[in-house]
N, CA, C and O of each residue as an XYZ file, in Angstrom:
460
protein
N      76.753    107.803    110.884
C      77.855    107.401    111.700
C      78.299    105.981    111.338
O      77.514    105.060    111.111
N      79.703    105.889    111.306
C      80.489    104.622    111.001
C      80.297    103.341    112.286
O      80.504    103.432    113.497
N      79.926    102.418    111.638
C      80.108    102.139    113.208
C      81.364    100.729    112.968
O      81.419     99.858    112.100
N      82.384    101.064    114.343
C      83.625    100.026    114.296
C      83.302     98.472    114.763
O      82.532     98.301    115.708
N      83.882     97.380    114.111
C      83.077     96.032    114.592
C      84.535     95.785    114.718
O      85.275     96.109    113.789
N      85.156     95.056    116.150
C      86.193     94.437    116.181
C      85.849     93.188    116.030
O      84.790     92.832    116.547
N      86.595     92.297    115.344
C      86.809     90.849    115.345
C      87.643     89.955    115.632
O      88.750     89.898    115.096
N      87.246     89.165    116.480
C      88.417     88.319    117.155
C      89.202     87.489    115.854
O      88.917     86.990    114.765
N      90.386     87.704    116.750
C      90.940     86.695    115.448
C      91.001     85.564    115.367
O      91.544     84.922    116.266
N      90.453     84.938    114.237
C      90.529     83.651    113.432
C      91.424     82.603    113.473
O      91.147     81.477    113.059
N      92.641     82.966    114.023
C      93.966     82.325    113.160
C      94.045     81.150    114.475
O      93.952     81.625    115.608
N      94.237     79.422    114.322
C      94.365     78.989    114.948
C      95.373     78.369    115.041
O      96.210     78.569    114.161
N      95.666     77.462    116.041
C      96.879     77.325    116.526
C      97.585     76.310    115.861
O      96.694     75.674    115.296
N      98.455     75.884    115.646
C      99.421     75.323    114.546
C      99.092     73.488    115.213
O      98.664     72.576    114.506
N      99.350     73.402    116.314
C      99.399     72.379    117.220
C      99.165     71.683    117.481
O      99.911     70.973    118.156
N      97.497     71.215    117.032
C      97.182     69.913    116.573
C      97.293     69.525    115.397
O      97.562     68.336    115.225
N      97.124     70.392    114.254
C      98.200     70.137    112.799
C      98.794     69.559    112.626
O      98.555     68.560    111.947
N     100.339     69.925    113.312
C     101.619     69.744    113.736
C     101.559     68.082    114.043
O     102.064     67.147    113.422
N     100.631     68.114    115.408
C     100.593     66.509    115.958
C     100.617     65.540    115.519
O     101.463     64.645    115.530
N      99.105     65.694    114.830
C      99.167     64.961    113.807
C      99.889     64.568    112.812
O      99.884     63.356    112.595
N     100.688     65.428    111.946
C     101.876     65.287    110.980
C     102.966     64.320    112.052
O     102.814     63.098    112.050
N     103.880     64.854    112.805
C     104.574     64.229    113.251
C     103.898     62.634    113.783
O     104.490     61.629    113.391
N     102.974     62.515    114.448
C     102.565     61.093    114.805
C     102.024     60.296    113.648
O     101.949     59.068    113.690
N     101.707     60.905    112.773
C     102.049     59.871    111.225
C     103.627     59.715    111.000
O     104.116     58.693    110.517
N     103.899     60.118    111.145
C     105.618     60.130    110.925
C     106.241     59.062    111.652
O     106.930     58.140    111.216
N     105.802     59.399    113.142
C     105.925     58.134    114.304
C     105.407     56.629    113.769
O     106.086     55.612    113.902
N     104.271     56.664    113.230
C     103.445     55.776    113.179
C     104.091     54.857    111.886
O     104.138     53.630    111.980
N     104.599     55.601    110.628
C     105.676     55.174    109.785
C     106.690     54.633    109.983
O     106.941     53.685    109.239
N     107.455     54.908    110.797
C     109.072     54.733    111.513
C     108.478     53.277    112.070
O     108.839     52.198    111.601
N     107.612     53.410    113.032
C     107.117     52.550    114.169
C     106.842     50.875    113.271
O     107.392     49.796    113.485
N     105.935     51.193    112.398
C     105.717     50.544    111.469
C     107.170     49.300    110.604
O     107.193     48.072    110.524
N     108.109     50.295    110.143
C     109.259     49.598    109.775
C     110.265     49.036    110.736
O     111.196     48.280    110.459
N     109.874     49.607    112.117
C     111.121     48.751    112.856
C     110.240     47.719    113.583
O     110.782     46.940    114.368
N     109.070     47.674    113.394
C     108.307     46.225    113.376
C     108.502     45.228    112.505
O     108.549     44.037    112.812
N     108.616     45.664    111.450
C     108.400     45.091    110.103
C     110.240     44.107    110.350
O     110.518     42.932    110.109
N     110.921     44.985    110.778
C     112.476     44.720    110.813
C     112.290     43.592    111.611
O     112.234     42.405    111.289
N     112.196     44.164    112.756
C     112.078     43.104    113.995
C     111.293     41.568    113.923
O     111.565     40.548    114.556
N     110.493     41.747    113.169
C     109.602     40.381    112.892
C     110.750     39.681    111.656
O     111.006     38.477    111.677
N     111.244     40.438    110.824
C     111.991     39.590    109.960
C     113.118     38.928    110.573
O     113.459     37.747    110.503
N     113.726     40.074    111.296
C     114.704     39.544    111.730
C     115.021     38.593    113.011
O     116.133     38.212    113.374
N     113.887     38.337    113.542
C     113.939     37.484    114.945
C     112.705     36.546    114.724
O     111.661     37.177    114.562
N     112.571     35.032    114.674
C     111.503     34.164    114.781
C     110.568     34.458    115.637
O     109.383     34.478    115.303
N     111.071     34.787    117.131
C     110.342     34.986    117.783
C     109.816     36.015    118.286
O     109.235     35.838    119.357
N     109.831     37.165    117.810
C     109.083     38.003    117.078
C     108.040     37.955    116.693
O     106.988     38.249    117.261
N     108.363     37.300    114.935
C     107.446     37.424    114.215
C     106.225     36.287    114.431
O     105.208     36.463    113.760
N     106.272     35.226    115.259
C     105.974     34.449    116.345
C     104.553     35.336    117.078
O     103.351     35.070    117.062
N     105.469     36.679    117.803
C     104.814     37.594    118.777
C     103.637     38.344    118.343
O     102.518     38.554    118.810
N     104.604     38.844    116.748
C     103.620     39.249    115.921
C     102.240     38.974    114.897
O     101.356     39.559    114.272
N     102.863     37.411    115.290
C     101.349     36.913    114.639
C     100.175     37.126    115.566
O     100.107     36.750    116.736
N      99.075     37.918    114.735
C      97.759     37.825    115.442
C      96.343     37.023    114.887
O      95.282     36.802    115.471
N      96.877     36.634    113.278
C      96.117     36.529    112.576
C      96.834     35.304    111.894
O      97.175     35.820    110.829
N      97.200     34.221    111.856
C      97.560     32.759    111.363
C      97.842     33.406    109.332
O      98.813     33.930    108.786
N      96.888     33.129    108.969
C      96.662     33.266    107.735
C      97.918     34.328    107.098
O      98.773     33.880    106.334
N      97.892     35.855    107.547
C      98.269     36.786    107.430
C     100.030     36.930    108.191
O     100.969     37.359    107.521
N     100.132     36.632    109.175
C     101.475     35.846    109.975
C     101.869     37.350    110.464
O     100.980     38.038    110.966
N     103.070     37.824    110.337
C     103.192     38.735    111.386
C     103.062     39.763    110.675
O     103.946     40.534    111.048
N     102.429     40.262    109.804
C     102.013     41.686    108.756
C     100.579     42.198    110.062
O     100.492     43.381    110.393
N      99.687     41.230    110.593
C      98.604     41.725    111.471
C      99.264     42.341    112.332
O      99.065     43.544    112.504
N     100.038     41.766    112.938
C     100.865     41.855    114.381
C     101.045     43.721    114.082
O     100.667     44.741    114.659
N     101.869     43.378    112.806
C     102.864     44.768    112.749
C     101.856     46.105    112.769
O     101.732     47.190    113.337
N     101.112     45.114    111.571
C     100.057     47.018    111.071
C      99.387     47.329    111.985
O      98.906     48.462    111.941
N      99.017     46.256    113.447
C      97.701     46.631    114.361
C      98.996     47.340    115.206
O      98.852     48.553    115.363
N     100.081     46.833    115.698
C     100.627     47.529    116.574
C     101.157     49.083    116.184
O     100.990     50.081    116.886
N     101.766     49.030    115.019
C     102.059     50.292    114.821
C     100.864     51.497    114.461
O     100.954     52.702    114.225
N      99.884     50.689    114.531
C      98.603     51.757    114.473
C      98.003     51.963    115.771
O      97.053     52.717    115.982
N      98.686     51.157    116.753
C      97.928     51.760    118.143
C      99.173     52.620    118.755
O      98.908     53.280    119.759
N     100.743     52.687    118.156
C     101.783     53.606    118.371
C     101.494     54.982    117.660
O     101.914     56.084    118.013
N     100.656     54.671    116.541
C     100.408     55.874    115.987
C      99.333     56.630    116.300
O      99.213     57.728    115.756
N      98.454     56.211    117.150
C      97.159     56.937    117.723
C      97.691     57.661    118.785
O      97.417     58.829    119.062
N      98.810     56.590    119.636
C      98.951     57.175    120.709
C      99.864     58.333    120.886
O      99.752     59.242    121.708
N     100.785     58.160    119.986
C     101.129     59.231    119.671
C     100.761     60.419    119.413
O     101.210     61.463    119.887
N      99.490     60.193    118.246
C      98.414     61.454    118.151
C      98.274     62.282    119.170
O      98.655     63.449    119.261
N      97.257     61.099    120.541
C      96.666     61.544    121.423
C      97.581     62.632    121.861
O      97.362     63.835    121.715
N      99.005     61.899    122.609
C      99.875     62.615    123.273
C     100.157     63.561    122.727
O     100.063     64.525    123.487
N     100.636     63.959    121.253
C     101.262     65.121    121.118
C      99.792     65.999    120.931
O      99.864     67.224    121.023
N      98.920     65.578    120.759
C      97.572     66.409    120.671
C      97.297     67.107    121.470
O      97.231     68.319    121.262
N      96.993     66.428    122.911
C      97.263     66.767    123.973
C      98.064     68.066    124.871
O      97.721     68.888    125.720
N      99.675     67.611    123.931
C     100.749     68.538    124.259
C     100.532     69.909    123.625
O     100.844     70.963    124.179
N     100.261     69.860    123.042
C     100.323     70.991    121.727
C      98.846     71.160    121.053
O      98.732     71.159    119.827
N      97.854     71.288    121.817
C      96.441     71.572    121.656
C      95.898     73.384    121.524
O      94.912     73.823    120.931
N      96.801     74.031    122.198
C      96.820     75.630    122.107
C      98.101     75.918    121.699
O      98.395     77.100    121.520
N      98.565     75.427    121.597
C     100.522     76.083    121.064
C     100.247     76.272    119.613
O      99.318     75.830    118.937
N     101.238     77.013    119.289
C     102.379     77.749    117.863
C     103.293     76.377    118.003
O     103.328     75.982    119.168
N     103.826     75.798    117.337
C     105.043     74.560    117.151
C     105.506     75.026    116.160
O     104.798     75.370    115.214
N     106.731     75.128    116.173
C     107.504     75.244    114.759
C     107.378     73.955    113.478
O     107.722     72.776    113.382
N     106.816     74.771    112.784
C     106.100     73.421    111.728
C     106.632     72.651    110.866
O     106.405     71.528    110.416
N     108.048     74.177    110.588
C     108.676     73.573    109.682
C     109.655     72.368    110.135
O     109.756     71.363    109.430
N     110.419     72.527    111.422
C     110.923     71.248    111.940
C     109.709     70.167    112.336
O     109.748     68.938    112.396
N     109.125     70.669    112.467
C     107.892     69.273    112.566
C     107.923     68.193    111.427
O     108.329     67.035    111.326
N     107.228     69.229    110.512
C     107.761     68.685    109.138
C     108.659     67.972    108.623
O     108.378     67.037    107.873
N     110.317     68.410    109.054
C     111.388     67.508    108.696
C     111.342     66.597    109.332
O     111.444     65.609    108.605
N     111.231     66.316    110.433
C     111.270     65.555    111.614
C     110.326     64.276    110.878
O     110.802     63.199    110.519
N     109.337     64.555    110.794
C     108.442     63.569    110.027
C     108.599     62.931    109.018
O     108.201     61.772    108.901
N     109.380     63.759    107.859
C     109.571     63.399    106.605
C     110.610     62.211    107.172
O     110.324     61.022    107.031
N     111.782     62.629    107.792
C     112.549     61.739    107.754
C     112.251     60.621    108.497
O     113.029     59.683    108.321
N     111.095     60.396    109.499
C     110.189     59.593    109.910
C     109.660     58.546    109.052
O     109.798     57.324    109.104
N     108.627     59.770    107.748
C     108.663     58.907    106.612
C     109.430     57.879    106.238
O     109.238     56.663    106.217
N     110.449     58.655    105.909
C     112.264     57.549    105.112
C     112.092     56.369    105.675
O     111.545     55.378    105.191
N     112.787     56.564    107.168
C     112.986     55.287    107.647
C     112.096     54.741    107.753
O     112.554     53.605    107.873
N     110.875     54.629    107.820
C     109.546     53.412    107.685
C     109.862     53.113    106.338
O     110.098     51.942    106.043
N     109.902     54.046    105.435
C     110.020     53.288    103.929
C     111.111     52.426    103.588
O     111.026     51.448    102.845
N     112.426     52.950    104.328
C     113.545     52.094    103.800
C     113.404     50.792    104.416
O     113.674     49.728    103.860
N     112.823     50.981    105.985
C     112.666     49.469    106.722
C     111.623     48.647    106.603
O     111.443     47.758    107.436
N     110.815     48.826    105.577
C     109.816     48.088    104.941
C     109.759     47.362    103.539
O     108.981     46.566    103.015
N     111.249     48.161    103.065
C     111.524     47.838    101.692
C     112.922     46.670    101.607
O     114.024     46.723    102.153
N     112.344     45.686    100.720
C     112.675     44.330    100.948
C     114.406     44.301    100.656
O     115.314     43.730    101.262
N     114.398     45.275     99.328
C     116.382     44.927     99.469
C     117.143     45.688    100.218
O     118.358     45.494    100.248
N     116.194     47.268    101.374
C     116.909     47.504    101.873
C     117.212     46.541    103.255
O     118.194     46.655    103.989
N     116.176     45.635    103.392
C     116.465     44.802    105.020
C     116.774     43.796    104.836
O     117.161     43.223    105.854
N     116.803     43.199    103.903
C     117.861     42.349    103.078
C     119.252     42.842    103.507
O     119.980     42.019    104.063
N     119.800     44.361    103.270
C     121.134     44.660    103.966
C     121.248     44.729    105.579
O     122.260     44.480    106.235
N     120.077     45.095    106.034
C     120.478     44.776    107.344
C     120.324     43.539    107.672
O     121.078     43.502    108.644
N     119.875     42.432    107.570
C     119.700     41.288    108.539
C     121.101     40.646    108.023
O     121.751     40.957    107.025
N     121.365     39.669    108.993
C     122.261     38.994    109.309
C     121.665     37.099    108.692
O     120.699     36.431    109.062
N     122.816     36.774    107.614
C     122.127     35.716    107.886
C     123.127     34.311    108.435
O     122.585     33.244    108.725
């Protein structure tokens, strides 16, 4: 006699994946409009100093790394048993990516600031 073994299924949920991707994404973005903001305002980059030596680069990378955890947490949180559509996750992030890269990159904020 055959005998039938059901097995639960394996397949898990997209959702903390997902979170994660997008709150790196956050954490990128977050990152360059720090980076902006300290260039572009004294007192700011003033705010952003945490570290003398280093001047407001500490400020930026510690803050946008506690925007980017928290972000984690939260969307982790949100989306801990869910399906999320990944592929807009994905874009959503990438272009997350961009703008941290363009607002970190020196001749593009060179066009934005005012002098």
């Amino acid at each position: 006699m055959a005998s039938t073994k059901q097995t639960a299924s394996t397949e898990l949920p997209n959702g903390p994946g997902a979170a994660a991707l997008l709150a790196a994404g956050i954490g990128c973005a977050t990152m360059g409009v720090f980076t902006l903001l300290a260039e572009a305002s004294k007192g700011i980059n003033t705010l952003f100093s945490f570290y003398a030596p280093t001047g407001a680069l500490s400020g930026v990378s510690t803050s946008a790394i506690v925007v980017w955890l928290v972000a984690w947490f939260a969307l982790h949180r949100a989306w801990a048993v869910r399906e999320v559509a990944i592929l807009r996750v994905s874009i959503a992030a990438f272009v997350l990516l961009l703008i941290g890269f363009a607002l970190t990159f020196p001749p593009f904020i060179g066009l934005l600031q005012v002098t």
